[in-house]
VOVO-266171 format. One record per residue: y negated, x negated, z of N, C-alpha, C in turn. Coordinates in nm, 4 decimals, always signed. Layout:
# residues N
- n.v; n.u; n.w; ca.v; ca.u; ca.w; c.v; c.u; c.w
- Y; X; Z; Y; X; Z; Y; X; Z
...
END
This chain:
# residues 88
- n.v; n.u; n.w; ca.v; ca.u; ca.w; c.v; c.u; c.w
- -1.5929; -0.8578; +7.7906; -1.5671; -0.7448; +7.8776; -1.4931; -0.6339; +7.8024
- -1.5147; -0.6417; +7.6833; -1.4411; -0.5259; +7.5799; -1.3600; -0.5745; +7.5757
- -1.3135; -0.6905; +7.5626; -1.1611; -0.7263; +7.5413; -1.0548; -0.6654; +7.6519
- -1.1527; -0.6743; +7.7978; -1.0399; -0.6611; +7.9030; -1.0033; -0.5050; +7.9228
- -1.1461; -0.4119; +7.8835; -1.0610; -0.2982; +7.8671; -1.0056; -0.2409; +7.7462
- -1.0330; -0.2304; +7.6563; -0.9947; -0.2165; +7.5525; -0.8389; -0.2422; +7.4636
- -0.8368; -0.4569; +7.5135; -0.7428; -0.4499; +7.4259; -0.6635; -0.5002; +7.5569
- -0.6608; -0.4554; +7.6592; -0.6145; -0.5254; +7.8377; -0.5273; -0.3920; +7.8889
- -0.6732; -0.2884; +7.9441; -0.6012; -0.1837; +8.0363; -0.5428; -0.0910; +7.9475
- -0.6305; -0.0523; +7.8093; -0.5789; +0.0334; +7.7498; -0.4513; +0.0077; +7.6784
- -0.4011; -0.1063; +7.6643; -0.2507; -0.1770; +7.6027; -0.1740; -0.0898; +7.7093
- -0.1924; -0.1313; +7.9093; -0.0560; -0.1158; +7.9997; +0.0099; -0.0615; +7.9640
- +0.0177; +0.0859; +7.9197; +0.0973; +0.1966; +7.9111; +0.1931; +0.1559; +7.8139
- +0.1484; +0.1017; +7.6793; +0.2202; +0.1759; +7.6175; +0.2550; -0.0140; +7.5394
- +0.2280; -0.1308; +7.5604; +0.2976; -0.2799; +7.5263; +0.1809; -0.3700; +7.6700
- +0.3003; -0.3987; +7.7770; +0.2343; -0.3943; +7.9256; +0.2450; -0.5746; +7.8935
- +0.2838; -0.6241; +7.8163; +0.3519; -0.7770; +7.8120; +0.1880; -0.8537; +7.7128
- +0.1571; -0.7423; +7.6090; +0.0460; -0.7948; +7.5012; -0.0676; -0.7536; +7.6011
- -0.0621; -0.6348; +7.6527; -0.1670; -0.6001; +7.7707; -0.2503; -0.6975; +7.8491
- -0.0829; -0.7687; +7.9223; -0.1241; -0.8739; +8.0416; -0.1899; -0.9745; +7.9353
- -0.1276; -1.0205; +7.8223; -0.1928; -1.1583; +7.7261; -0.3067; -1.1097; +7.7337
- -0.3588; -1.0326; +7.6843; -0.4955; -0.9963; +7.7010; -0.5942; -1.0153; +7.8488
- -0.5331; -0.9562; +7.8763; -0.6142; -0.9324; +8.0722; -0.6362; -1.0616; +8.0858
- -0.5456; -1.1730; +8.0650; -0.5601; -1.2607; +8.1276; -0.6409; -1.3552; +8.0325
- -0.6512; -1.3309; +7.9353; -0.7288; -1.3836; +7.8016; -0.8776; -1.3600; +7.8131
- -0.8840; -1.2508; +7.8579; -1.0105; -1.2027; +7.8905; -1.0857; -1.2674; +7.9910
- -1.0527; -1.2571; +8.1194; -1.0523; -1.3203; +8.2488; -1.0726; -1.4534; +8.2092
- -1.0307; -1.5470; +8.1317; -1.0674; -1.6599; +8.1384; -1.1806; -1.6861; +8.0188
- -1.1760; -1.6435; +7.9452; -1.3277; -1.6202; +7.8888; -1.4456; -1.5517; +7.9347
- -1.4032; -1.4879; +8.0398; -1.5117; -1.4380; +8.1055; -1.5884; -1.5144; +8.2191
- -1.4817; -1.6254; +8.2973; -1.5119; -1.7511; +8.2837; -1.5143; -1.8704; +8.2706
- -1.5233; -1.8539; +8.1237; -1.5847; -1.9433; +8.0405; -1.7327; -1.9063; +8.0291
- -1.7746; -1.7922; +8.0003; -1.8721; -1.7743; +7.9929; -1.9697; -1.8655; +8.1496
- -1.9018; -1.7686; +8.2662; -1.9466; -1.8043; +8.3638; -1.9867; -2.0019; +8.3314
- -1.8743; -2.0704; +8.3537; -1.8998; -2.2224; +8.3462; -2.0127; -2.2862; +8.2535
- -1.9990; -2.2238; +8.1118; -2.0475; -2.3136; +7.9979; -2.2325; -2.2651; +7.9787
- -2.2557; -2.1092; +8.0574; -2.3993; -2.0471; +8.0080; -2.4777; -2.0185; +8.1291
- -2.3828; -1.9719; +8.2543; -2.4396; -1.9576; +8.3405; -2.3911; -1.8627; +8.4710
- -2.3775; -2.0142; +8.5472; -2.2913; -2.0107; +8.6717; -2.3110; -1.9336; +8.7728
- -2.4160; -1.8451; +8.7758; -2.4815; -1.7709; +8.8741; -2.4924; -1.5653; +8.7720
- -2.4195; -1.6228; +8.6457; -2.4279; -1.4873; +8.5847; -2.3804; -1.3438; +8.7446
- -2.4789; -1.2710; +8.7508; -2.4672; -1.1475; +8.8149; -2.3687; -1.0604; +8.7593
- -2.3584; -1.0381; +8.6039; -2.2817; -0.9580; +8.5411; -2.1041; -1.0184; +8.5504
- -2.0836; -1.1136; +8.5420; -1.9497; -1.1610; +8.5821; -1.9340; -1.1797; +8.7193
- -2.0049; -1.1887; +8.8497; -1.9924; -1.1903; +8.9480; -1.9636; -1.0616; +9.0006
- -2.0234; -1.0012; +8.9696; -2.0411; -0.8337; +8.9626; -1.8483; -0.7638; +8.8984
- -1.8528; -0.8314; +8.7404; -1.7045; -0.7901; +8.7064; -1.5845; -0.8621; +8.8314
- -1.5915; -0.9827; +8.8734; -1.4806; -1.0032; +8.9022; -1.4820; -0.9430; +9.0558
- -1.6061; -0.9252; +9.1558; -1.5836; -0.8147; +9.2822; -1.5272; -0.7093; +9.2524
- -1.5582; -0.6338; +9.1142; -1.5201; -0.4996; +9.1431; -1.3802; -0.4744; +9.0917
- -1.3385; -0.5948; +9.0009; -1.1897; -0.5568; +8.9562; -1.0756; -0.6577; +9.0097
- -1.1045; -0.7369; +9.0822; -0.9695; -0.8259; +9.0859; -0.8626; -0.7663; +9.1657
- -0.8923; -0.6544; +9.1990; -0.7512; -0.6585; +9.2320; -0.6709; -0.5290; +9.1327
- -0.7917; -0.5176; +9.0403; -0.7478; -0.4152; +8.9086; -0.6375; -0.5237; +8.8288
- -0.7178; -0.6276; +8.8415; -0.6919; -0.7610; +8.7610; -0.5266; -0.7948; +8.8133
- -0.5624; -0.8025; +8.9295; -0.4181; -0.8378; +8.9791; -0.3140; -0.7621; +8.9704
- -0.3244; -0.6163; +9.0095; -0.2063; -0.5343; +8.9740; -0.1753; -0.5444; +8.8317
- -0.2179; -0.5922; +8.7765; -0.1848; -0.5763; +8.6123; -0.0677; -0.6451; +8.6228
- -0.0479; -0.7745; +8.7150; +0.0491; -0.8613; +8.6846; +0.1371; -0.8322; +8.8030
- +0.1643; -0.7188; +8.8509; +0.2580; -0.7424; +8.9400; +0.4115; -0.7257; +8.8983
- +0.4148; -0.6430; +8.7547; +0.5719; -0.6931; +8.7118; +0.5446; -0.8105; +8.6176
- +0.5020; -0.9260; +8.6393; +0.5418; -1.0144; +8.5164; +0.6264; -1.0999; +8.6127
- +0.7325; -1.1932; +8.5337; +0.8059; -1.2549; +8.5634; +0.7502; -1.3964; +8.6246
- +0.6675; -1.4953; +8.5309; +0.6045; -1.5782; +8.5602; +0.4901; -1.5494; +8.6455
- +0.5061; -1.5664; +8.8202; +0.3760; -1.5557; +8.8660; +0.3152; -1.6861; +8.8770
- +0.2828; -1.7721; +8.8402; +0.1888; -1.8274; +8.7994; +0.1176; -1.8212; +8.7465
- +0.0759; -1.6946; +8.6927; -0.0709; -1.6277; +8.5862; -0.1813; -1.6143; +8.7217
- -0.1328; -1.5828; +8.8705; -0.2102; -1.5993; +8.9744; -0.2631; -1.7158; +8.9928
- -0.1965; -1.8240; +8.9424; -0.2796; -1.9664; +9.0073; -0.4108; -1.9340; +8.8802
- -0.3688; -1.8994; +8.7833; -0.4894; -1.9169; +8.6678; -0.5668; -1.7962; +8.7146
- -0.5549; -1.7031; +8.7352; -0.6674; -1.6356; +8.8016; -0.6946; -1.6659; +8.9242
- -0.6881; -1.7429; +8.9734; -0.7232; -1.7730; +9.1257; -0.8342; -1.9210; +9.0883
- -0.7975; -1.9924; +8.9759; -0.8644; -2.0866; +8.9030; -0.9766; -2.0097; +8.8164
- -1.0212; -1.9079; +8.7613; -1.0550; -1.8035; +8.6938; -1.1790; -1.7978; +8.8020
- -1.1182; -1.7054; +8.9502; -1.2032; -1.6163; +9.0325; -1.1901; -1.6902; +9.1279
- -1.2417; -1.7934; +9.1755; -1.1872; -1.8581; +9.2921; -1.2468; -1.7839; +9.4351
- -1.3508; -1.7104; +9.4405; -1.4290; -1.6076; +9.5340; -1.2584; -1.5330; +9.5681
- -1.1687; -1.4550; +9.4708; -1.0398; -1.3795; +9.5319; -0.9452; -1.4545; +9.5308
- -0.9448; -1.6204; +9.5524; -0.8454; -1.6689; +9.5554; -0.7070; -1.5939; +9.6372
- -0.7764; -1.5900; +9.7354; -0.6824; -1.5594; +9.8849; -0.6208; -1.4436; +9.8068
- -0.6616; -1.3353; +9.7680; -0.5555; -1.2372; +9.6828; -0.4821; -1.2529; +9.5994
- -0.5390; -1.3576; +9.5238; -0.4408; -1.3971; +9.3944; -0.2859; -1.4504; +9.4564
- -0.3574; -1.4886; +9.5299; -0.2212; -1.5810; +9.6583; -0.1391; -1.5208; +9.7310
- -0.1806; -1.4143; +9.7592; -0.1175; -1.3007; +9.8259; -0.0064; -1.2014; +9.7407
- -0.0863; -1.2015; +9.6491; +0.0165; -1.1006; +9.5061; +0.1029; -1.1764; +9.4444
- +0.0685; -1.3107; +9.4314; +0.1738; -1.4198; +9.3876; +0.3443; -1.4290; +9.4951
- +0.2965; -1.4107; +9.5765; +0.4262; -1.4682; +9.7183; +0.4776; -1.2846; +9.6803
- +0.4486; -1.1457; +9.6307; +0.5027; -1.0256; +9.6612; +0.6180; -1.0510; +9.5454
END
């Protein structure tokens, strides 16, 4: 979770490209966690309601949108958004 703000939101401003590596680095270790310890974790269920679409604007200038299929593989609960920000 420190990774995603830390070395994620606090990057955007100022290297938005190492930012997104991060965000999205994060996000998938976060689940990982979810898969490998515990699939019903509250605390990652909890992170990905309240930020995905924090999550998602992160990537709305990257070139490759396909970082949405991996967060949509990531959060599959916001698929439908990931899907939505992908086609903008």
């Amino acid at each position: 979770f420190n990774n995603y703000y830390f070395d994620g939101l606090d990057l955007l401003n100022t290297d938005e490209k190492k930012a997104q590596e991060n965000i999205l680095h994060a996000v998938e270790s976060i689940n990982q966690v979810r898969r490998l310890q515990n699939s019903l974790s509250v605390f990652v269920k909890q992170f990905f309601d309240t930020k995905y679409k924090e999550v998602a604007d992160s990537f709305l200038s990257a070139s490759d949108k396909s970082v949405y299929d991996r967060l949509g593989s990531a959060d599959q609960e916001h698929l439908s958004t990931y899907q939505e920000y992908r086609r903008r």
